[in-house]
N, C-alpha and C positions, 0 to 999 in steps of 0.2 A: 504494500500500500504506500501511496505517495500521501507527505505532510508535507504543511508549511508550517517551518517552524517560528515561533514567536522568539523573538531578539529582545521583547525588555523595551522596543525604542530606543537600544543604545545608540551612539551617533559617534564615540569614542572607538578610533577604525582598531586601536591595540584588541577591545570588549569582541569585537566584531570578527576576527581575525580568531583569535582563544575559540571562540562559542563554533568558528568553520573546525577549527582543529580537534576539539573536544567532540563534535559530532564523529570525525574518522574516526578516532580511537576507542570512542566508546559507545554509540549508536549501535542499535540494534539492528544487522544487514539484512536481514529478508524486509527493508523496508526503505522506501526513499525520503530524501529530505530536502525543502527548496527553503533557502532563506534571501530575502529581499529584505535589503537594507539600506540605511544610507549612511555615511559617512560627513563628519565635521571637517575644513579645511585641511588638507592629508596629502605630503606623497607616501607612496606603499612601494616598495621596489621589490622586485624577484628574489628569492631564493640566492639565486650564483653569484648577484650584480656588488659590483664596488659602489655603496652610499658617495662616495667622496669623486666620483667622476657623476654621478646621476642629478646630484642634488644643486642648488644654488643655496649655499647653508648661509650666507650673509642675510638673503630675501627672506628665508622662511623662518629665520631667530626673530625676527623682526616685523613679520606678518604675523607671526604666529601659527604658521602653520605646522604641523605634527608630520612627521618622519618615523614610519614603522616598515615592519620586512614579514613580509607572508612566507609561507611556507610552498609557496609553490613557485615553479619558474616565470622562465619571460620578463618583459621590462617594466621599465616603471610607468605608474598610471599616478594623474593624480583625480583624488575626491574632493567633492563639497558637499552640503546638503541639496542642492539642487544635480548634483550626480545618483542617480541608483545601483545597486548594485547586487547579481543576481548569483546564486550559487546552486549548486546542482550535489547533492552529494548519496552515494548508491554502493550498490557492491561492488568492488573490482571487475571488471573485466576485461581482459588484453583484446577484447575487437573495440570496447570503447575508448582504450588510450588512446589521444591524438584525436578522436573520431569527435572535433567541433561540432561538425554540421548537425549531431544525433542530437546534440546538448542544445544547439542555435537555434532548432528549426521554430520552437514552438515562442522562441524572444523574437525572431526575426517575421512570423505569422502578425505576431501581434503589432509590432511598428507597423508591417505592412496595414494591419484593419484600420489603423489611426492614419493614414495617408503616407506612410516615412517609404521612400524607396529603397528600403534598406536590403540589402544582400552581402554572401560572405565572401570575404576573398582568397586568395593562395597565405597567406600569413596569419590566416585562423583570425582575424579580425571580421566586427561587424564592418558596412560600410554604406554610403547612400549617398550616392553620383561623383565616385572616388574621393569622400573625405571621410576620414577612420570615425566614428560614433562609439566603439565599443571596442576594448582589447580585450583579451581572454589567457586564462592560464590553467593546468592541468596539475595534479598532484596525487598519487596515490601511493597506499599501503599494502601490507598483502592481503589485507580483508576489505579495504573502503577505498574509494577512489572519489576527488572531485573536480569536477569543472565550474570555473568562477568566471565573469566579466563583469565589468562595466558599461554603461548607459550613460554617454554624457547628454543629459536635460537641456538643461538650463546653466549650464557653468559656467563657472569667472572663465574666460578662454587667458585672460591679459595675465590675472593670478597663475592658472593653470603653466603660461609660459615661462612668467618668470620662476616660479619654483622649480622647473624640472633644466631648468638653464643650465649647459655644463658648466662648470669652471673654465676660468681660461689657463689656468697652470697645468702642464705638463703633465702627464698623472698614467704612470704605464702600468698596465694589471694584466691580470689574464680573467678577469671579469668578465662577464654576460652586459654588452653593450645594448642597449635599448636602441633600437629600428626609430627613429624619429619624422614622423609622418603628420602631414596636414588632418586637423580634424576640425569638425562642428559638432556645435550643440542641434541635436534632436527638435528642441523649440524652433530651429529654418527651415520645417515641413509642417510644425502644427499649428494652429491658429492660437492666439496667447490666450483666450479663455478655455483652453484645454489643460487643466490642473493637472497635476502630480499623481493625484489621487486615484485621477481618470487612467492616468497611462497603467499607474500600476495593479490596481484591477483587472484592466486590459490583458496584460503580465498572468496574473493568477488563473485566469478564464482559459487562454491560450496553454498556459501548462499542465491544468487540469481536467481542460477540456470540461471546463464546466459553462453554465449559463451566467451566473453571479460570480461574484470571488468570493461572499461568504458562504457559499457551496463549496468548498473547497475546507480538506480535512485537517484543521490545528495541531500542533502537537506540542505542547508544554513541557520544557525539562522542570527537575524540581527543585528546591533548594540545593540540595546537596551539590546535584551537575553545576548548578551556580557560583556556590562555594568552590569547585573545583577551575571552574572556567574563572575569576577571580585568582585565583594564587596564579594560573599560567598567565594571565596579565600580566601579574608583578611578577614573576618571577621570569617571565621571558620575554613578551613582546614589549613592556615598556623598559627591559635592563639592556644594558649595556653589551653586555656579552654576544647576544643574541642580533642586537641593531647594529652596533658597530665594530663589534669583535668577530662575525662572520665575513668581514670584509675579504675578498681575498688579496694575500701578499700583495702590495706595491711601490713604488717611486716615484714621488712627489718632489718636482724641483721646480723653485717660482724663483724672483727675483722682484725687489720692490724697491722705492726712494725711500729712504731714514733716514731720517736728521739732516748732516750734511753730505750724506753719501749713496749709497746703495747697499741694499742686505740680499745675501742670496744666501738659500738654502736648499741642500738636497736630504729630505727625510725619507729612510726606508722604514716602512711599518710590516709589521706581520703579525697574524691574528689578534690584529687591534693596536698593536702598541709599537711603540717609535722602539724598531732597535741599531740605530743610525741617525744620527743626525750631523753633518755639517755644514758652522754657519758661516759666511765671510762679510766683513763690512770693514775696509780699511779705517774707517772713523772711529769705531771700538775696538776698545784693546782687544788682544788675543784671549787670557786671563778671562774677561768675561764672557765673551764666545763659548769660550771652555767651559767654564763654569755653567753656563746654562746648557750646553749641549749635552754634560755627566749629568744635572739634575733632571732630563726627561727623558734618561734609555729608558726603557721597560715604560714608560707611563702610558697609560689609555691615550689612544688620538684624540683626544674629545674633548670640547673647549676649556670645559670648568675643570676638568681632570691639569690639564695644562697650565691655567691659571692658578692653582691649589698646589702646584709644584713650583713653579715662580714666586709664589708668596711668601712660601718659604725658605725659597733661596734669599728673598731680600732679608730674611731675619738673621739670617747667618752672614752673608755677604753684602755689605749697606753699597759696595760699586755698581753692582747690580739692580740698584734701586734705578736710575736714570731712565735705562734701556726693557727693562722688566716688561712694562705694561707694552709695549711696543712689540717688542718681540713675541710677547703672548698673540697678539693680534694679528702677527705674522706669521707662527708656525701655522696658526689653526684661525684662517682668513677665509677658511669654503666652506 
């Protein structure tokens, strides 16, 4: 039997992500599960991908937008609340790996009944009159398998751009690079009195193959599953370990104006953490160079971790007070 299952109206993508992951592991297989949900301002990157080539991390500390990593492949997509977001989750089976279209047919039925000329392409993406509407990604276990996409609505497109902006420093990985493609919002087919509500309805009917969407069969987890989808929150999609210590190995080298000179740096990191750094600026002594490039071998890449490391250097070493705040801003600038 097929559910839909109820999210809580979470809107927190880490909540949203835990509740897709807890259904594989512990869902009962002789039964399917569809969850439609939406997300708060979000990028979500793949499984494989390097955060630090994907992300514009200046734009989205500053927008406020949220930076989580799914469990499944493919690139990054971003969310809003006016993005949906649809997931499919059922028993293993190897003729469904890969097999989009099987998962598409009944999201891609439904824009069509709304007017969208939406159809799929060679890249497992939705699409309508060659601009991407929806990415999609695959992930399964030896017992559960899912297929997930997104529906861009109504989205910030401008937001949307700027946050998934690469860097413009250097950045060599052997990461899973994100296919960057023209897209639209869904809303340049539908007439703007056609609500959220309506589309996703529409959604429900089409998957169900029912008349109404609340024809369509509910399935509530219970506390307990809650409690459980809660600690995989904290304990993975919003830590550290998990966001930006799955990064794979890389080589970061920028170069920027300081003071009255130039700072360049080449940092290698691997599984999250600087184990390499050197920095050059003929305008700072060597000595402090030094000193701050020993204080963040081993430290997390990640901003506050770096900043939490320099503060301490200035209490031990007051030369390093001058350059401190500067160079925190520079190792960790994306």
């Amino acid at each position: 039997m097929k559910f839909l299952v109820d999210n809580r109206a979470h809107t927190h993508p880490a909540y949203n992500l835990a509740l897709e992951e807890y259904l594989l592991r512990h869902a009962d297989p002789t039964h399917e599960y569809v969850l439609l949900y939406r997300n708060a301002s979000s990028v979500v990157v793949g499984k494989h991908q390097n955060i630090l080539e994907e992300v514009n991390w200046p734009y989205v500390r500053e927008a406020g937008v949220k930076v989580v990593r799914r469990i499944s492949g493919g690139g990054t997509v971003y969310h809003d609340t006016n993005n949906m977001n649809f997931s499919f989750i059922t028993r293993y089976d190897s003729h469904k790996v890969g097999n989009y279209p099987l998962f598409n047919a009944p999201v891609i039925a439904a824009l069509n009944s709304l007017g969208v000329p939406a159809m799929a392409n060679h890249r497992n993406d939705i699409i309508a009159e060659g601009k991407k509407i929806s990415g999609n990604a695959q992930f399964s276990s030896t017992k559960m398998m899912m297929s997930h996409g997104t529906l861009l609505i109504e989205a910030d497109l401008e937001r949307l751009r700027q946050a998934i902006q690469p860097p413009i420093d250097k950045i060599s990985s052997n990461g899973v690079k994100s296919y960057r493609s023209q897209v639209e919002n869904i809303r340049h087919w539908l007439g703007q009195d056609l609500s959220l509500q309506t589309i996703e309805e529409a959604l429900i009917c089409h998957i169900f193959e029912v008349f109404t969407a609340e024809a369509a069969p509910r399935y509530q987890l219970d506390e307990a599953a809650w409690q459980a989808i809660e600690a995989l929150v904290q304990e993975k999609y919003l830590g550290w370990a998990w966001t930006l210590g799955r990064n794979p190995a890389c080589t970061i080298e920028r170069s920027r104006p300081l003071g009255l000179g130039i700072l360049t740096a080449t940092i290698h990191i691997r599984e999250g953490r600087i184990q390499e750094l050197a920095l050059e600026a003929p305008h700072i002594t060597p000595e402090v160079l030094q000193a701050v490039s020993q204080s963040l071998l081993q430290s997390p890449y990640e901003y506050t971790q770096i900043q939490q490391q320099l503060r301490h250097l200035n209490n031990t070493q007051a030369s390093v007070d001058q350059w401190a705040a500067a160079i925190c801003d520079f190792v960790w600038p994306i």
